[in-house]
N, C-alpha and C positions, 0 to 999 in steps of 0.2 A: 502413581509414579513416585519411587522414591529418592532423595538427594544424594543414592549414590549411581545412578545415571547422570547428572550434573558434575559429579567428580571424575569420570571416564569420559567429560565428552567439554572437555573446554576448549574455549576456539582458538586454535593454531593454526591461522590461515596460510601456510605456506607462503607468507611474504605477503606482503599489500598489495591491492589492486590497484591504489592511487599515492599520487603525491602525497607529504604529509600538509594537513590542513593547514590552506592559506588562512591570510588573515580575515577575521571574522568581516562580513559587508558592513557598507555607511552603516552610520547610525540612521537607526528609524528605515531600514531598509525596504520593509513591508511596505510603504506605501509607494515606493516606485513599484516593486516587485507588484504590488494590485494593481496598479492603475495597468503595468504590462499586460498582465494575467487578462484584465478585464476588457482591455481594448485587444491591444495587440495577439493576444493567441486566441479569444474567440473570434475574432474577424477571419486569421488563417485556418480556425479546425471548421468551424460553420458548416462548410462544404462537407457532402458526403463523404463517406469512405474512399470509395474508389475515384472520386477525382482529387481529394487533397495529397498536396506533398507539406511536408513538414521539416523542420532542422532537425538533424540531432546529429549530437555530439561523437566525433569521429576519436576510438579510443586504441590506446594498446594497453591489454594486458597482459597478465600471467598463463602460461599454459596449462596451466593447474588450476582447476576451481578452487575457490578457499571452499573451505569444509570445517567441521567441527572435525578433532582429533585428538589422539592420547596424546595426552600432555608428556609422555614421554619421545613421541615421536620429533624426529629432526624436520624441523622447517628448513623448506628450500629459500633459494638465495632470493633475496627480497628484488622486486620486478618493480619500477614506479610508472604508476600510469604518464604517458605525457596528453596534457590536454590540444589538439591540432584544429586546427579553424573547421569552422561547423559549413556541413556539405547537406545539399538538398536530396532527398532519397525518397522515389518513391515507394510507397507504401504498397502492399498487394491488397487487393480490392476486396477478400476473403480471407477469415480466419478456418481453415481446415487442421483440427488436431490427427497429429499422424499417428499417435500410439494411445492406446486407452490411456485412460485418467481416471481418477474418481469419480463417481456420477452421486454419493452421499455422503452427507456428513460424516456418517461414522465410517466410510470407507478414507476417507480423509483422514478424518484423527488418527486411524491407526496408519498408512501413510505417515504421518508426521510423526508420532511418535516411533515408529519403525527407526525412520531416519535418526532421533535424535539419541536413540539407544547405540545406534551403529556410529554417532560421534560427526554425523553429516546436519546440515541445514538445510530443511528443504526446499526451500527457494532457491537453491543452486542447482537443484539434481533434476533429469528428465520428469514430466509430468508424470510416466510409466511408471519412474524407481518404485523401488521393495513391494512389487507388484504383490509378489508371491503371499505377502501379509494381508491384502484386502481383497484381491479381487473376488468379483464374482459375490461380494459379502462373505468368502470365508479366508480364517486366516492358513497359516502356511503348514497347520495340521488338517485342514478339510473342515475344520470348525464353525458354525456361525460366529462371525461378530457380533459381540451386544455393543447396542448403544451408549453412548459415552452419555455420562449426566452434565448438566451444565457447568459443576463445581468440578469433572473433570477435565473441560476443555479449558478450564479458567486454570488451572492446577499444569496442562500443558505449555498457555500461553507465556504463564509465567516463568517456566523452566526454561524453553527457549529465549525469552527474553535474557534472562539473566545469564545463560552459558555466551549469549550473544557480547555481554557485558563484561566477562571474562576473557574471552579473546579476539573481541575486536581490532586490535590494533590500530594502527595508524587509516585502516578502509575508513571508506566512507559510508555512512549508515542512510537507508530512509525506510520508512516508517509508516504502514497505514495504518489507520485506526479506524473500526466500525462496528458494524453487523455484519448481516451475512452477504452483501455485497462487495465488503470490503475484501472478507473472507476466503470469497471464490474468485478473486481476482489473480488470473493468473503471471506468475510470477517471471514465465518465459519470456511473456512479454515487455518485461522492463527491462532497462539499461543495468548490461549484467558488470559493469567496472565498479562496479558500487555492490554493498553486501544491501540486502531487504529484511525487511521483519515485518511480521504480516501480527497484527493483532485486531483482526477480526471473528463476532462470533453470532451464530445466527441468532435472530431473534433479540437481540441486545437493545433497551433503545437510550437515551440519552443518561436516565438516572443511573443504568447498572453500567453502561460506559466510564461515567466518571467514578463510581465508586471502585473502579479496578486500576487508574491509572496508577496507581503505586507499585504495580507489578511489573511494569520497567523503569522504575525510577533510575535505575542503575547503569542502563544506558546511554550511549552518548551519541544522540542521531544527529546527523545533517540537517535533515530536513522531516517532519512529521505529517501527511496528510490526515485528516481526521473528514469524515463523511458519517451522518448520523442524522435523525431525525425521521425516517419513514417507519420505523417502529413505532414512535410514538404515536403516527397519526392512525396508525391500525389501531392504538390500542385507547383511543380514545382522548387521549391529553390533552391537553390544551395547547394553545401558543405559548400562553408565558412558562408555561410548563418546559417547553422544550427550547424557546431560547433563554432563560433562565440557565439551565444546565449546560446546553452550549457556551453561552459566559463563561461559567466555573470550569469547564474542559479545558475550555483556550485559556486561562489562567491558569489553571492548574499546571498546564504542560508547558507556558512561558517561565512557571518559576520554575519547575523542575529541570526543565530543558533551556535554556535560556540563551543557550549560543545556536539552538536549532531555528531552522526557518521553518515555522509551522505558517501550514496552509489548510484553509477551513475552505471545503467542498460544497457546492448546494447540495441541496436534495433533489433527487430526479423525476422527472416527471413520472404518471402511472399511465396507466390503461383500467384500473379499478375503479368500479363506477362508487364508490364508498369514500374514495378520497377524492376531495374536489384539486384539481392542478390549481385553480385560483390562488386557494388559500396556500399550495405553494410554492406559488410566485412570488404574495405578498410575505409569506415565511422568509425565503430566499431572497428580498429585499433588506429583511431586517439582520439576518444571517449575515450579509455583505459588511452592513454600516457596525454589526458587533465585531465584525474582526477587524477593521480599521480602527475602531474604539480599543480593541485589547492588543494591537501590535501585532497583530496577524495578517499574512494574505488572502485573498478570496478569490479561490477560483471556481467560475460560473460553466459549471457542465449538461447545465439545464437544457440551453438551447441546441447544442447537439443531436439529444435525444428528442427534441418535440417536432412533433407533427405539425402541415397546417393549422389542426383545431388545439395544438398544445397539449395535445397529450405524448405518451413514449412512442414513438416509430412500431410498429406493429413487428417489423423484422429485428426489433435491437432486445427483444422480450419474450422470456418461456410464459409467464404467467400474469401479466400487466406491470407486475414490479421487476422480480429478478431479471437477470440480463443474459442472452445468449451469447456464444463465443463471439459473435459479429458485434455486438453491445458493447460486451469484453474490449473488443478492439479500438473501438470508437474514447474509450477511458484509457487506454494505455497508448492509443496516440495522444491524448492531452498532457499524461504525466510525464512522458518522452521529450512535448516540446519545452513543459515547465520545467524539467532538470536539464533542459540545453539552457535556457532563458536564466538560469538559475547558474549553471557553471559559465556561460559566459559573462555576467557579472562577479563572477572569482575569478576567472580569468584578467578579466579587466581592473581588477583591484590589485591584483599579483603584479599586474605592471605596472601600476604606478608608482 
């Protein structure tokens, strides 16, 4: 993919989705935001699917998706989100997807780069968009897809990233960072007043994480989740191995990012008899105490997914590790009620 798909496709979101950013939170905000995160939202998600109810944030936006667009094109009249007191909703007790979606990687990649040639972001668009380019594994000649190499999903990431960086505007950004759970997390499912950028890539685990964050240095997120560390333990590492590099993630993306509220996620339980849950548990104890050491929040996703015996819920998983769309739901009701938890503290700082 080359830099004049970046020049055709800079982001002119037709107006902002949101206010323009309030004032940055307290100083040292993370450690209320954790002490929140740790008590208060896993006490309310704990509960299954189907019986929990949750907060989230009641929006107005634009009638227009932001999209990536010709920068020649006219932007419609700017729309400001207003933020309105937060209403309890419940949730539906099943995640059934109604139109196909990608079921592979590389049915995805080209998905996404479909999108970013046509000047769109694919976290706005139906899970279905630019079907015609993957499905089935062939493109929209009848063709097979080949597989993408890993220098070129990294070569992807980084273009979205940066066209995201170009025309951002006044929206408000957030940010996953991972492997491939991060990856396949769908996008439908988040609070759509806010624009996403998804930089997850399968099989990643803590060292090639950190070696790529430069490739959104240029953007300006909100808020950054970062989830990492099951790669490493497939692949043998050690502990200090892998909080080691955690450290330098969350530092690396405090200097870069430094007005974002990054939030460092556990690692989730398995069902693989190769990886012991123990080990983490005690990972995901030390995980906690390094993001309160580096000015980060920690939010604890662990317990959601464990069984009795601590391992992942047998229905929340295709293969012991990855997560089925019901899994899916169970992580994007937690980042729903952390981005209410999180604008109602903007909220309450705006009015003071």
């Amino acid at each position: 993919m080359s830099n004049l798909y970046l020049l055709t496709t800079s982001l002119l979101t037709g107006g902002a989705m949101s206010a323009p950013p309030p004032p940055p939170l307290p100083a040292n905000p993370s450690d209320s935001l954790s002490s929140l995160l740790v008590s208060t939202a896993n006490k309310a998600l704990e509960a299954r699917v189907s019986h929990k109810i949750v907060p989230t944030l009641e929006t107005t936006v634009e009638t227009s998706s932001p999209q990536f667009s010709s920068q020649w094109q006219k932007r419609s009249p700017t729309t400001l989100l207003k933020y309105q007191q937060l209403k309890y909703q419940q949730r539906l007790p099943n995640y059934q997807p109604a139109t196909p979606s990608p079921k592979s990687g590389t049915e995805l990649y080209y998905q996404r780069l479909a999108a970013l040639r046509a000047g769109k972001l694919y976290t706005r668009l139906p899970a279905h968009s630019f079907s015609s380019f993957w499905a089935k594994g062939l493109n929209n000649k009848g063709v097979p897809l080949k597989k993408p190499t890993y220098q070129q999903w990294k070569q992807l990431l980084a273009q979205e990233a940066r066209a995201v960086a170009y025309g951002q505007g006044n929206n408000r950004l957030s940010m996953v960072v991972g492997d491939s759970l991060s990856l396949w997390l769908p996008a439908q499912g988040l609070p759509n007043y806010q624009l996403w950028l998804n930089q997850g890539i399968s099989g990643e685990n803590t060292s090639q994480i950190l070696s790529r964050l430069s490739a959104f240095y240029q953007t300006r997120p909100d808020t950054i989740y970062v989830m990492a560390g099951i790669n490493d333990l497939r692949q043998g590492k050690t502990d200090q191995v892998i909080l080691n590099n955690l450290r330098q993630i969350t530092r690396q993306l405090r200097q870069n990012h430094p007005q974002a509220q990054l939030i460092i996620q556990s690692i989730l339980p398995t069902r693989a008899t190769a990886i012991s849950n123990q080990r983490i548990r005690n990972l995901n104890q030390q995980i906690a105490q390094i993001a309160q050491q580096e000015g980060a929040a920690y939010l604890n996703l662990h317990k959601l997914f464990t069984d009795s015996k601590g391992q992942m819920q047998h229905n929340l998983t295709t293969d012991g590790i990855h997560l089925t769309p019901l899994g899916y739901q169970v992580w994007q009701e937690a980042l729903q009620y952390t981005e209410s938890l999180i604008a109602a503290n903007r909220a309450k700082a705006l009015s003071l």
